[in-house]
N, C-alpha and C positions, 0 to 999 in steps of 0.2 A: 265204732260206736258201741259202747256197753250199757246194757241191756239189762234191768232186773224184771220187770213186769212183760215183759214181749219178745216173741220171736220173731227178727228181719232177718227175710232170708231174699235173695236176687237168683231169677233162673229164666234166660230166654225174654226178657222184657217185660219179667211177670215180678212184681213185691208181693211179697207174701207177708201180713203182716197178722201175728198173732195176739189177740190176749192170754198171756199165760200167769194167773193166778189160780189157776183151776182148785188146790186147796181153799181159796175163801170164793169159788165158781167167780171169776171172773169180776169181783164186784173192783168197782174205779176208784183209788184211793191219788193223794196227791199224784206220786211217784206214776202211776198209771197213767195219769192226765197227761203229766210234763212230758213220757218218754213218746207216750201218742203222737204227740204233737211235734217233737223233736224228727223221727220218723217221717212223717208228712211232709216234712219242708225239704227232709232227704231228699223221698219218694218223688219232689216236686220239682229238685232240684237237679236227677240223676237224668241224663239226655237218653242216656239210653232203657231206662221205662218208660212203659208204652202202661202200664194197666196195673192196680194193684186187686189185691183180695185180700178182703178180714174178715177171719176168722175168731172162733176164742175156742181154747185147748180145754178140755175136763167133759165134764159134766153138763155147759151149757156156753149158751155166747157170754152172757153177761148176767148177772143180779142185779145190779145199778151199781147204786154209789153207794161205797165202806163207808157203813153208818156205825162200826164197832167202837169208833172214837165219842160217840158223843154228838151232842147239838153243842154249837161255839155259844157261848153266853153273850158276845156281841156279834150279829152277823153283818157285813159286808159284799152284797152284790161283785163279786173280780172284774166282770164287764168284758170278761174275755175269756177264752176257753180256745187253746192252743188246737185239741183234740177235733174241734168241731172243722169238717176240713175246706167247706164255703168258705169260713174268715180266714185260711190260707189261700184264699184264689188256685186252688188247684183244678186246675182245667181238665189234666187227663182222668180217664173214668175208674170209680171205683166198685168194685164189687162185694158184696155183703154175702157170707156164707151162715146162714144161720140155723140153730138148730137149740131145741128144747126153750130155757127161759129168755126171753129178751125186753129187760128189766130196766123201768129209770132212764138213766143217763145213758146205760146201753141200747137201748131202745132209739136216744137220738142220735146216738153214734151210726145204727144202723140205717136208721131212715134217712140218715143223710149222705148214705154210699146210693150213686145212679142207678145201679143193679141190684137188685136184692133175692136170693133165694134161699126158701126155708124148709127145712124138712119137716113131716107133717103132723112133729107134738111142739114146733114152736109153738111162744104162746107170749102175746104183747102184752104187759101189764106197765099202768104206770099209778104205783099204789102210795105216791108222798101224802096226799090227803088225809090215808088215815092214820098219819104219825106230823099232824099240824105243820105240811110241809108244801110249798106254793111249787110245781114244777117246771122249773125253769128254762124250756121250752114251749110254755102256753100258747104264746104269740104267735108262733112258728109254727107250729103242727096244722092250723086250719088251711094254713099255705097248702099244706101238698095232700088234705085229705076233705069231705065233706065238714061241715060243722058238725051238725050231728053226731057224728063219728068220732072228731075230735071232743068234742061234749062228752061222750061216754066214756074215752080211753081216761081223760080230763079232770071231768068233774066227779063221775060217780066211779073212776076208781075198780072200773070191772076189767078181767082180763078179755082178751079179744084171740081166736085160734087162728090156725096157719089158714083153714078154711075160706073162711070169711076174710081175713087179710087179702087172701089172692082175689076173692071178688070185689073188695074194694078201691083194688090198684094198686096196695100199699106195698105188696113182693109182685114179684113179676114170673116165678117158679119155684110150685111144691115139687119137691124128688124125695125119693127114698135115702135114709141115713147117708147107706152107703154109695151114692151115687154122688151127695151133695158135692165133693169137694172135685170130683172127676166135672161136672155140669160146671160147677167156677171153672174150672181150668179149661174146657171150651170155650166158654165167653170171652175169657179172657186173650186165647189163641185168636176167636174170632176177631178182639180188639187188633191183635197186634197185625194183621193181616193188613188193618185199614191204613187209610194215612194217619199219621199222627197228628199234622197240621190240620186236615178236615176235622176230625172227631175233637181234637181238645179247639179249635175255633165256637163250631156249634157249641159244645156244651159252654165254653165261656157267656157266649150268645142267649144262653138259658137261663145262666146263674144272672150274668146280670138285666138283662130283659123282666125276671121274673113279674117286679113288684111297677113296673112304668108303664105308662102312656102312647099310642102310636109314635106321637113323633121321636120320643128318646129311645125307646126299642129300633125304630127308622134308624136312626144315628149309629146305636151300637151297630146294627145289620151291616152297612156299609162300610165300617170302620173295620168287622172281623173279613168280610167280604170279598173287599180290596184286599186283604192281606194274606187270606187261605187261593182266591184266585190266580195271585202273580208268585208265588211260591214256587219254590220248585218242586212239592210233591203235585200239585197241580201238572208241572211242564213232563214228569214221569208221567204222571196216572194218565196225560194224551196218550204220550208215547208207546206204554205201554196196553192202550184200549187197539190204539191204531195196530201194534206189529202182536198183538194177541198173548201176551203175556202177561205175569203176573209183576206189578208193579215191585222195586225198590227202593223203599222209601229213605235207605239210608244215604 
């Protein structure tokens, strides 16, 4: 796979998947979007990853989206966004390494990795408003955060710090610069340790459960249920609870 906007590299079970326009910090231009999302279905596709991490190379994770082209004189809603990694059904977990601005589009790129960790000048801003711009995650952000909260990031266009992110749920760990990407690389060990059928069942269970009702959540349960149960990392993980070692899940 050739690669202009990103670094994929494969080590141990671990995708490491990079933004690298650090000359324009990282902002998402087509080419960005497409390779994203090309990557993902890799990442989603390759048996033997267990866990990716994204990062972005430079100066910060992201700016948003490469606004140096221009507003299009007629716009068109895509109705799709390859990059966003929910509308890949990707099950296994992802981890968010983040650090300094995380801007726009990069912002939803992050909040949409399961894990997120920031070092402590991140700083969330989602600033479309003041350049007559609707952000095209609106919908989506009260999902996984208070109203409030998304009101503010939202409407009035203020930035939010790594602080306050970590009390509102939205990272899950502030570290030090340089600790950040050693902290991903434990998580991510810790992933690959698990079963992979347990962790990527649950999180399917999540993804889609989110937005239903008892009974349809009911449904999904026993559909992931039945299928993580009679597996055979299940028939190891007895196995090895019973003779006291550490499971192999391969």
């Amino acid at each position: 796979m050739e690669l202009e906007t990103i670094v994929y590299e494969k080590k141990d079970g671990v995708a490491y998947v990079t933004l690298n326009r650090p000359e324009k910090l990282n902002a998402m231009n087509d080419t960005l979007h497409r390779e994203l999302g090309e990557v993902w279905v890799d990442f989603n596709e390759d048996d033997a990853l267990k866990v990716a991490i994204l990062s972005g190379n430079g100066r910060c994770f992201s700016a948003g989206a490469d606004l140096s082209g221009g507003a299009p004189e007629k716009y068109v809603y895509p109705n799709n966004y390859a990059d966003i990694t929910q509308t890949q059904k990707i099950y296994k977990p992802i981890i968010a390494a983040l650090h300094s601005h995380v801007v726009g589009f990069g912002m939803w790129i992050a909040l949409d990795a399961d894990i997120r960790i920031a070092t402590d000048d991140v700083s969330f801003w989602l600033p479309e408003p003041q350049w007559g711009i609707a952000t095209i995650p609106s919908g989506w952000f009260p999902k996984i955060m208070p109203w409030a909260i998304a009101s503010e990031l939202l409407l009035l266009a203020e930035p939010l710090n790594a602080r306050r992110a970590y009390e509102l749920g939205m990272i899950n760990k502030i570290v030090p610069e340089n600790q950040l990407m050693a902290e991903a690389e434990r998580m991510a060990a810790r992933f690959c340790e698990l079963s992979p059928t347990a962790v990527q069942g649950m999180k399917e269970s999540m993804i889609k459960a989110s937005s239903l009702d008892y009974a349809a959540i009911n449904h999904i349960t026993e559909d992931v249920q039945t299928r993580v149960m009679n597996s055979d990392d299940r028939k190891e993980g007895g196995k090895a609870f019973l003779e006291k070692r550490k499971a192999n899940w391969d």
